[in-house]
Every structure is written in C-alpha cells, then in structure tokens.
PADOSE-930903 format. One record per residue (C-alpha): x, z, y. Coordinates in steps of 0.05 Angstrom, whole numbers, plus 5000, padded with zeros to 4 digits. Each point is the difference from the previous one (the first is absolute). Layout:
// PADOSE-930903
XZY
...
END
This chain:
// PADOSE-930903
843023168174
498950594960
504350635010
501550504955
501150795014
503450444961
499750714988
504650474970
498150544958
501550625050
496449585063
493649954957
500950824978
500650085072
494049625022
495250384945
502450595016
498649845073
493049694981
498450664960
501450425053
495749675056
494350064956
501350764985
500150135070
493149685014
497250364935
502950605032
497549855065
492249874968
500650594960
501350415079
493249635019
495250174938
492949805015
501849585063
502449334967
498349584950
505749804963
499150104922
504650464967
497749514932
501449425025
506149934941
496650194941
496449474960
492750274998
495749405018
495050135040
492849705005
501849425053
494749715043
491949984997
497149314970
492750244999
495550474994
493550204981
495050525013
496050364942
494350614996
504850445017
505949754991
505249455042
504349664956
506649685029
504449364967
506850075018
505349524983
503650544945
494350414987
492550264999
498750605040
493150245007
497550605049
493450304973
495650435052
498350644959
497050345067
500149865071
507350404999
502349904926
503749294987
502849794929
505649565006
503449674940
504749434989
500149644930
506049384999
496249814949
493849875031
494750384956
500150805003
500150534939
493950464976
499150495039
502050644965
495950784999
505250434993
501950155065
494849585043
493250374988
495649495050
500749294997
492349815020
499150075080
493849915039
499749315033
503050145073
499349545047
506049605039
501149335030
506149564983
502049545058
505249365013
503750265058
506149435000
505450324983
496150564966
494250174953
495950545030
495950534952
495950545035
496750544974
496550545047
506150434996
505249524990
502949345022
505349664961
504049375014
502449544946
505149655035
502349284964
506649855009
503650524964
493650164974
499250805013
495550535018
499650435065
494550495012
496250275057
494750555028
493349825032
502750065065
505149424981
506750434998
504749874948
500650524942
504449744941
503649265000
502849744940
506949665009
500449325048
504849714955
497050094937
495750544966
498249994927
505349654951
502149994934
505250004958
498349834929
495250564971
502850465057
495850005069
500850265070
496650145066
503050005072
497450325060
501950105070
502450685019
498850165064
504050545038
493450474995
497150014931
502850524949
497250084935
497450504955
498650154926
502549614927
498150614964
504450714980
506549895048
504250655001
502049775071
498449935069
492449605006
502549395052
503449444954
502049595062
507549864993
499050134920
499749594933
495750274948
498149804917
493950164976
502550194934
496250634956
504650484976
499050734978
501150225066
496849465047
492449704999
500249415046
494949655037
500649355019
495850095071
503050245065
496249985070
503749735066
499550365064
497549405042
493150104958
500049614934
501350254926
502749514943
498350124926
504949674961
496549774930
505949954955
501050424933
508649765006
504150445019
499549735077
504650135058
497250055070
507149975049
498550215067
507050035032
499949505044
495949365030
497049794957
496950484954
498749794930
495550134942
502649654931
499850094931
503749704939
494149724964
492449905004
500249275008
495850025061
500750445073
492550495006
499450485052
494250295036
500350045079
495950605030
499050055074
499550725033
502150005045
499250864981
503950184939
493950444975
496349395000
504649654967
500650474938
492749974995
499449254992
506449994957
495150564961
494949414993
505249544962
504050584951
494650564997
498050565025
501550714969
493950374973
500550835015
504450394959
496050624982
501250555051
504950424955
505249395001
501350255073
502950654979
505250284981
503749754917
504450254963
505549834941
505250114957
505249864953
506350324968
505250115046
504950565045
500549915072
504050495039
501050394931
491650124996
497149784942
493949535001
495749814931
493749694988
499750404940
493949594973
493550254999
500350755003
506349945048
495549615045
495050415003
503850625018
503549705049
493049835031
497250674990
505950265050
498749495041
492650225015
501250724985
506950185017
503449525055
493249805029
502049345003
495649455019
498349514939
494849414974
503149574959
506450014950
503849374972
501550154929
506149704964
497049774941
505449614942
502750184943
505149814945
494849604963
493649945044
497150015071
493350295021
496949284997
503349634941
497750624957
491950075013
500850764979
498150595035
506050404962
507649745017
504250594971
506049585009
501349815079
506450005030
499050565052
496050504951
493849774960
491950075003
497350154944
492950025036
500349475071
491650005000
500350735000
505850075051
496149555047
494050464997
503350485020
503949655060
493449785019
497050735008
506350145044
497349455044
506549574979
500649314983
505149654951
502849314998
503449894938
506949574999
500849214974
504549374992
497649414991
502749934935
498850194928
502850474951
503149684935
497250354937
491650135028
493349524987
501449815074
506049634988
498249604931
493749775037
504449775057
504449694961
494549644963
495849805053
505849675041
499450555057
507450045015
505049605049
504649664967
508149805008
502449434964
494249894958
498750744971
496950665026
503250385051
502050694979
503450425044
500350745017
495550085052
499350815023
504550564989
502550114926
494749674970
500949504943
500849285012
492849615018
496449435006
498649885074
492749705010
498849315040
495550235043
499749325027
494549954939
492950165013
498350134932
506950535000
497050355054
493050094977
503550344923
504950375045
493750335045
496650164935
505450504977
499150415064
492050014987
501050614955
505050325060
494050015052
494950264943
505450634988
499450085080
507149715025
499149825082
504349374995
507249754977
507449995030
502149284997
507450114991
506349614975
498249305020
507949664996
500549425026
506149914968
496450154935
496349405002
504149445028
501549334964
493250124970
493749574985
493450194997
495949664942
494350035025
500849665065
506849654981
502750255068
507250225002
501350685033
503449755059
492149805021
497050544970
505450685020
495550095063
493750114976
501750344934
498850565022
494749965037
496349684938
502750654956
497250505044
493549595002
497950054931
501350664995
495750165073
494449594968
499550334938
498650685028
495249645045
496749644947
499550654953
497950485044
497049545057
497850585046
505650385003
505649865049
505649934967
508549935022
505649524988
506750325018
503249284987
507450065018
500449255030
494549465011
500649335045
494249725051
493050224970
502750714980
495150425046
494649714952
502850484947
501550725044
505050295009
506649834995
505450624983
507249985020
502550304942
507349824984
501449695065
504850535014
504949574966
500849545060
503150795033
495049805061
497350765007
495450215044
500549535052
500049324955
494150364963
496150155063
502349185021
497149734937
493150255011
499749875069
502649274978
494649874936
494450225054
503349555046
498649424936
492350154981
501950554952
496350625030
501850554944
507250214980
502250674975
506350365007
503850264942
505550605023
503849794944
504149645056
503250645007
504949984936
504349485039
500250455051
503750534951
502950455021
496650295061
493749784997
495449995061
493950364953
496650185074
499949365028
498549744935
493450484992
497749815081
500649224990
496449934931
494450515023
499449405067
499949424965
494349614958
501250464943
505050414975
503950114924
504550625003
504050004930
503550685018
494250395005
501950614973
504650475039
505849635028
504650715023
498249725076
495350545034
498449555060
498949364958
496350404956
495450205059
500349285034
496349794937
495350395007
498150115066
500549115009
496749914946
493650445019
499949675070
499449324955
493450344968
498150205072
500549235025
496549884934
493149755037
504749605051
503949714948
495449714945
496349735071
504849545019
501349884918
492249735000
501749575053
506349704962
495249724962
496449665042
504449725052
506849984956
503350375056
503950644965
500850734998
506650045028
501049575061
506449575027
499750245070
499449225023
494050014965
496750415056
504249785048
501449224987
500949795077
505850615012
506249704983
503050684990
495950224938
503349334965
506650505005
496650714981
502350084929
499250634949
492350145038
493949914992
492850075016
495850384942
492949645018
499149755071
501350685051
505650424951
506949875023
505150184938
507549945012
504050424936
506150084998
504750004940
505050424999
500050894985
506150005066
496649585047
495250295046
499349485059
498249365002
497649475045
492649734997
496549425035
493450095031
495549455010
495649935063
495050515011
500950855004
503250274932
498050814982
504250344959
495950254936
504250735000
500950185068
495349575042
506549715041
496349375028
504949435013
499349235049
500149494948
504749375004
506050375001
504850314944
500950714998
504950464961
495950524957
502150674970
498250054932
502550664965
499250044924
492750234995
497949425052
498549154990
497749745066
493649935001
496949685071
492249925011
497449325047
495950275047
493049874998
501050044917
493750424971
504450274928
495650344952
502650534954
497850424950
503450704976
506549914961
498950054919
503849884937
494849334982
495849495041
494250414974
501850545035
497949695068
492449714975
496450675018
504850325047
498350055078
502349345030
504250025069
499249495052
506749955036
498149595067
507449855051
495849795059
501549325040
493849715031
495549894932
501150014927
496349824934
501750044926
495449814936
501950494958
498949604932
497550504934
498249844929
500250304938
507149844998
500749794911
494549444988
499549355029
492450185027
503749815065
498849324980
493750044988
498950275074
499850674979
503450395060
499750235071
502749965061
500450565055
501449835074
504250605042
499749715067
502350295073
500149825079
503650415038
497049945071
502550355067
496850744981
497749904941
501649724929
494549864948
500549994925
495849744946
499249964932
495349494969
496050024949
502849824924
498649164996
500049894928
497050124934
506250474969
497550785004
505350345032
501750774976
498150445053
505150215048
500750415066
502549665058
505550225058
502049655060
506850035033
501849785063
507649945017
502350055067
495450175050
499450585036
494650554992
492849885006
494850215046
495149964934
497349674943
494049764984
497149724938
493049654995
498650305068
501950644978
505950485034
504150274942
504150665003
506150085014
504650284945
506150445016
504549994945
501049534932
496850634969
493449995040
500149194992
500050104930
493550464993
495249595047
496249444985
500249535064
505550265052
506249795032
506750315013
505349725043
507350194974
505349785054
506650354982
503349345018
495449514953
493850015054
496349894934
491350145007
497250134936
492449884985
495950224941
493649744988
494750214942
497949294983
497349584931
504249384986
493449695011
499850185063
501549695061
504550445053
500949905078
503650475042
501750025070
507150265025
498850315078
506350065038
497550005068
END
C-alpha cells in the first residue's frame, strides 16, 4: 500500500526556513570555536578536490602521488623547503624565471615510508605525512610535534582553471606579511587580494606563528582568506595549485630560505640610506614649491647645503615633458620638460656629483608618441595590445598619449635597457619607476608571450623595473646603482629599492606608511623608502615634525618639501633627525649588509624579534631599526603621549637614559622635538658625528655606544660603500665586544678582518649606565682621568665620567684602525 503526503506551499516555506536556520546556528556556533573543529566552511561550493591516493611513487628527489582527481607532487628543495603542486591534468607547466630565481637544489636526502593510513617523508628537519583518504598534507618538527595541517576534509581543489588550498587554523598561529599592507601586520580574522595597484606591491608569501612560512607561486591576482577555519589560499587561474612550504620554526629563518627561492637583494650603495629629496609644481599652505628645472634645482640644493644645513644624498628628479622623457629622447639637452627644462643634464649631474648628491631621474613604462623610441616599438611589436592593436594610453602626468611596452618580452627589455646606457655614461645614480596603472593595462595581451593581463598584472611590474635595474648594471657593472620602482610583486628585492611615492593617495599617513614597510620586510622585501608626499592628504595642518622624525627612522627617507615650510620646529626636527640618521650611519648600512645576506630587513615587525610573545603580534605603528633600536613615532603635531610595547629584556631610553622592565606597555611623553627612541640592553650602537652626507662619517672619530647587560658583540660591517668590490670579498669586518663582570667590565676592539682599507678614524668608547670608575686601563696601561669635555677633548688616551643624571663614562683612546684595542673598566 503506498501512501501519499502532501504538502502545502506555506508548510514547505516553513520547514526551509526552519532547516536554514538550524544550519546557521551551527555555522554560527563553529565560527565561536575557530581552530578547535573541523567542520569545513567550503563544504557548499563546487571546487573538487583531489579525492583519495591510488599510488605513489618515489623519485631523486621528488614523491609523486596519484589521486583519484588529480596529480599532486611534493618536491624536497632542502631538508626544510617542500614544493607542492597539484596539476588535474596530470602533467605540470614550465617552470617560469621571472619570479623564481632557483629551481636546481642539491640532492637532500629523505626517506618515503608506507605507514597504512599514511605516507611518511622525512627529511632531517622535517617529517611530513601524506595521509590517503582525503589525500592531504600535515607537517611536523623533528621532535614529532605538529606545525601546519592541511584541511581533514579536503585540501587542494579546483574549480576549472581556478585553484585553491585549505589549511587548518589552529587557535595559535597568526600570520604575517603579503607585501605593502597600510594596516595592522596580523591577517588572522582578514581576507586579502594580491592585486598590484599604484599604491600596493603584494607578495604572495606570509609566515604562520606555529613556525612554517608558505610561498604562494601564482602570478593571478590570488586571495589568501584567513577569517575563519579554514584558511584559504586560491586564485582564479593558473591551471594548477604551486606553493612552497618553509619550516622555521624562527621567522628570520624563514625569510632567509624564502631568500633562496625569490632572491636576495644585493647592497644599495651607502648614499641610498640618506636622506632624498623632490619636487614638483605646487602650493601647500599658500608656500610655493617648483622644481624649476635645472638651475631651480640646483639652487634649491645650494640652500640646502649652505643655507638650511639640511642633510641630503640623493634627489629624485621629475623628468617628462610635452613631447619627450629623459629616456625616449637619448639627449643630454631637454629644453622642453614639464617642470622647467635642462638644457645641459650631463653637466647638471657633474655638478650634483661634486656636492656629494645623487640623482634618479623619473620614468613610465611607456613611450612617447612622435620620438625614434616609439616607431621602433611600434615596428618591432614591443607593445601590449587590446583588441588586436597597440595599446596607447596616457601613462604619466600631462604627457602625450604612448605606447606602453610588453615587458613580458625579453627582447623589449633588452632595447628598453639600451636607452638608459647613455643615462649611466652622463652619471645618473638610477631611475624612479613610477606610474605603473594597473588599470592602464587591463583587458590586454602580451604578444610576445600571448598571456592576457589578468596572468601577467602581478609581475608587470616587477619585469619593468627589471630591465631598467639591469641596464645600469650591465652599463656601468661596478657601480651600484638604484631602482626607486613604485610597485613590484615577489622577486622585487632583486631590483633595490622600492619608493612609496604616490601612495599617499590611499590617505594612510604616517602610520599606514610606517605599516607598509614594516609589512614588505615582513614579505622578503628588505628596502622601502618613504616619500613625505603623504602629507598633502593631510592638508591642512600638516604634521611637518612628525613627518621629518619618521622619514629620518626609517630605511630611507624622500622629503618633497624641503625648502622652508613657515614651521620653526619642523624645520629644526629635520634637521636635528636627520643628522642623528648620519650619526647611526655605520649602524645602519650594518644591518643593511646583512639584509643581503639573510633577507631579514632594515626595519623590523616587532614579532620578528619577538615571534614567541604573543603581545608583539598586537604592537602596531613600531618598530625595531636593526636588532637593539626600539622606534615608536607618532603621527600627529597635537599628540604628545602614546603607548609603547616593550618586549622582554631591559629597554634604555636613547635621550634621557630612563631604563624600563620589558614585557609590559608603557605610556611615553613625546613633546614635539622628541620620537621615542629605546636602546636593548646589551646593544653595542656605533655612531659617527652627524653630517650633511654619508661621506661625512668615513674619516670622522667613530663612537662606540656600549648599554651594558652581561656581554655584547657587534661586527661592524665597512666597505667602500659605491662599487660592488663587496662581491668580490672586498671588505671588513670589525668586532666591538664586552663582558661586564662583578668589578670589572672589559672592552675590545678587534682587528679589521677583510681586504677593504678602511679611512682612518679615531675611536671613543661610551659606557651608559654605570656608575663611576675606580680606573681605566688600556693595554695594561692606567689612563688619566679627564675633568671636563674640554680637557677630554685635548688628550690623547683619557677618560672622563659625566653623571649629571646620564652616569655616562667616556673613553678616548689614540689608536690606528689597524689596531687592535683592549681596555679594562675597574670599579672595585
């Protein structure tokens, strides 16, 4: 007997409605419990995922897994470096070289076990599970604890061309980096596209706090979602999933094998850590500002140096015109530019160069309409295209329409580089990579390659700023050489260093400028400048002081109001910040040596000193210049408190010798004339008199600042600071070391490691916060004591002990840079 129900209309609204609200509350009541369940907030949508294992096989260096829906195969690059990739189709693409610089590892080995319901692969640092049914990844330390799972239910899918990853977040891993975010550093609970645009270079690599870093290798505009459990990776196209898995579990460490994938950054020369400067037409706060060409540049230089005593290396000249830029028209005379002409560019560069000044000279990647550059584009195919013909757009400023060049082309970057061989023989230091639109170039197809933009966008850039960083290179091969590219994409360090220029458009200020570099070094970009031209969204009232401390703290800093601005104090904030930048000079370009070894930046995310405090995930708008200098700016002219994290360990303030008990916030008083600036104790800082040029420092006496703990050392790193003899071993290394023992401290100086001759240089010791000595003794001798600054000053070796509240002891010593010191501190 069969029965039959009926339902009306409004009972079956009714029961929906019920059904749709039960499951609402449990996604509600999962979305409470992130990290401790497994259900799968993708459990609706229709990617289809890899299904289950059917066999396997081990290769060189390889493993190569059959699934049921797909190929996936997990590559051992190094003992701590896995390639993963899943192809639907079975067989994998080419691997490409424009953003992957290493593809050919050293054999490591590893063994690749059945384990039932698991494949086993060890490496000496690393033990991963490929479990068979879902077929998925989870990852583990030596010591057998987990470190990164991918999703029970399913991991890698697909979706047509698009592709996506899923991973297990658990209720302790946070996650740092994808590139130049104007925000707070931890993405958990946020969704993120790795999209270029004027004002943001993305990175597709972040680094999770439970020890593991994740290079997504995807040129698509990708989208990494980590609001809730679990957290995704995906992109809209690419055919096939390719990441890279890097075990820490330290984040240094994990930068510095990402480094061995993307590049390293070689050393900018030492000037590029200075102080810029640049200009335009315009009025802010009714004061007028012009380039005024040639002569109007140099006059405004000459007060610089003579007049305001401002600090200066390097200037950023706008260079375009109504019917040519500086490298479409291979002329040393453009009368006709749009911010005043140069009749004579190789002559104006002399002279910058004998006022120990640098100049990078302003570009699009595009050509003028009307020169020899643009006919021999046009002929040779060198453009994109949009629906079958050259794209010509108007690409910078007021200039004339232009053909934009696909740099996607080999053969296009080689003829552009050319153009900007007679730039370096004239003496320019380098280019401004400016006015890359990504909404210039959408719907567009590159001939050469036949890819559309929507693959290409990313690493347009990138590719732009490369053949114009390789042309100076290539022309001039020993001298260093800058790129101030406005945007790049994963491999950008390769091509130093990127310059925020317009960014102010996103109206992030200070703080969002101060987050972005702390965010790029947080991605394996080590070099960022800082443009003040942030300020003209800040209009009116503009915080010119703060303004002049932050870019004189940061990697390098571009003021574009450099003349008078009607502010006394911000006037004399310039100045007096940026001389204590050309004092930290020899600290500085230390750590930026060691950038380019290691990846790990100039300007540090405080979690990447502090990865296992919890707080320092939290401690936004500071940083740590190097590895012992505390920086916290603040960005407003009214505000004059704020709050600041410190970080285990005892903090010194650099002004006032306050000394403060780490892992705790505190509230600071910062008037006008003061940043907070906090020393780590047991930092050795070395500094050299404050000057108007990184010259200025080479021959002046150098000061050893030591802030006692137990024992200290720092390598001070030297070399000639323009060449790249550096790479050719041609530098040297000098160890300032300390223990500080009950009664007595010793210091030494080593002798110069290396085969760079170092200028010759006096040498003074400071020693912060102890009280006075009994004596001092150097190579067994007693030196005198001095009793004022004045009587310092005339002797040779002495000491003088200043307390007036700073307990500082002072020690001179008449010494070679050859020479090796040792002095003994006697306090008892």
């Amino acid at each position: 007997m069969k029965i039959k129900f009926k339902c009306s209309p409004i009972l079956l609204i009714i029961l929906l409605f019920f059904f749709s609200a039960t499951r609402l509350k449990a996604e509600n009541s999962y979305n409470d419990n992130l990290g401790q369940g497994n259900k799968d907030k993708s459990s609706s949508d229709d990617f289809q995922m890899v299904g289950e294992l059917t066999k396997y096989k081990r290769y060189k260096s390889s493993v190569s897994f059959q699934c049921s829906n797909a190929m996936v195969n997990l590559e051992i690059c190094a003992e701590d470096i896995l390639r993963i990739r899943m192809s639907p189709s079975g067989s994998f693409k080419p691997d490409e070289t424009w953003v992957v610089i290493k593809y050919d590892w050293p054999a490591t080995s590893f063994s690749v076990k059945d384990e039932g319901p698991w494949i086993s692969i060890k490496t000496h640092r690393l033990l991963v599970k490929a479990f068979k049914s879902p077929f998925r990844f989870e990852f583990y330390n030596p010591e057998g604890e987990p470190v990164n799972k991918d999703w029970d239910a399913g991991s890698m899918g697909f979706r047509g061309k698009e592709i996506i990853c899923k991973k297990e977040m658990t209720p302790t891993d946070h996650f740092f980096g994808l590139g130049q975010r104007y925000e707070k550093s931890d993405l958990r609970g946020t969704k993120t596209k790795c999209l270029v645009t004027r004002e943001y270079t993305p990175v597709p690599f972040f680094m999770g706090t439970d020890g593991y870093g994740i290079f997504f290798h995807n040129t698509w505009a990708s989208e990494f979602d980590f609001k809730e459990n679990p957290y995704t990776f995906s992109a809209p196209g690419g055919d096939e999933l390719d990441y890279y898995f890097i075990y820490g579990p330290g984040f240094k460490h994990i930068i510095h094998q990402y480094s061995k994938i993307t590049g390293l950054s070689p050393l900018p020369p030492k000037w590029a850590f200075g102080l810029f400067f640049s200009r335009w037409d315009e009025e802010v706060d009714g004061w007028k500002y012009s380039q005024g060409g040639q002569e109007g540049m140099l006059r405004t230089l000459e007060a610089a140096r003579e007049i305001w005593d401002w600090p200066l290396d390097g200037i950023r000249v706008h260079s375009m015109g109504p019917k040519q830029s500086f490298y479409s028209s291979p002329e040393t005379n453009w009368p006709e530019m749009l911010w005043g002409g140069f009749p004579s560019v190789d002559t104006f560069v002399q002279k910058l160069h004998k006022m120990h000044i640098h100049p990078l000279f302003w570009e699009a990647p595009g050509v003028t309409q009307g020169c020899t550059m643009f006919e021999e584009a046009l002929n040779n195919g060198y453009f994109l295209t949009r629906n079958g013909k050259p794209l010509i757009e108007v690409f910078g400023y007021l200039q004339p329409p232009g053909g934009v060049v696909d740099f996607m082309n080999p053969e296009a970057r080689k003829w552009w580089g050319k153009y900007h061989h007679y730039m370096v023989d004239f003496g320019s230091d380098g280019v401004a990579g400016d006015w890359h639109d990504e909404k210039s170039i959408r719907n567009t197809i590159s001939p050469s390659t036949g890819m559309t933009s929507d693959e290409f966008i990313n690493i347009y850039s990138l590719l732009f700023n490369q053949a114009s960083w390789e042309a100076y290179k290539e022309r001039n091969p020993n001298k260093r050489s800058i790129n101030f590219g406005l945007v790049y994409w994963a491999g950008g360090q390769r091509y130093p260093m990127q310059g925020t220029q317009d960014s102010h458009a996103l109206g992030k200020n200070i703080f969002g400028e101060m987050m972005g570099c702390i965010n790029l070094g947080l991605s394996g970009i080590p070099f960022r400048t800082f443009t003040d031209n942030v300020s003209r969204s800040l209009t009116p009232g503009l915080p010119y002081s703060r303004l002049s401390q932050y870019l004189s703290l940061t990697v390098a800093g571009e003021r574009t109001l450099i003349s008078i601005t009607g502010d006394q104090m911000a006037d004399w904030n310039y100045r007096f910040y940026g001389k204590l930048r050309y004092s930290l000079m020899p600290y500085i370009y230390t750590y930026a040596r060691e950038a380019t070894q290691t990846g790990v930046p100039l300007v540090r995310a405080m979690v990447l000193e502090n990865q296992k405090d919890p707080e320092t995930y939290k401690a936004y708008g500071q940083y740590l210049l190097g590895e012992h200098l505390l920086i916290a700016p603040l960005w407003s002219d009214t505000t004059f408190y704020r709050d600041i994290y410190l970080p285990k360990g005892k903090w010194i303030d650099f002004f006032d010798e306050t000394s403060y008990q780490g892992e705790q916030s505190i509230s600071y008083n910062a008037p006008i004339d003061r940043v907070p600036i906090l020393v780590k104790a047991g930092a050795i800082i070395p500094m050299a008199p404050g000057g108007q040029s990184h010259i200025d420092e080479l021959t002046s006496p150098l000061t050893i600042h030591i802030y006692p703990e137990k024992s200290g050392t720092f390598d001070l790193y030297e070399d000639d600071g323009v060449s790249y003899d550096y790479e050719k071993d041609i530098f040297s290394i000098t160890t300032f070391s300390y223990t500080d023992n009950n009664g007595e401290m010793t210091i030494q100086k080593s002798q110069p490691h290396g085969k760079y001759a170092i200028p010759e240089k006096g040498h003074i010791f400071c020693i912060h916060g102890k009280n006075k000595p009994l004596n001092v003794v150097k190579s067994e001798l007693s030196l005198p004591e001095a009793i004022s600054w004045e009587s310092l000053n005339t002797k040779e070796d002495a000491w003088f002990y200043e307390p007036s509240g700073k307990n500082q002891l002072w020690i001179k010593v008449n010494s070679k840079v050859s020479d090796a010191i040792d002095i003994s501190v006697l306090y008892h």
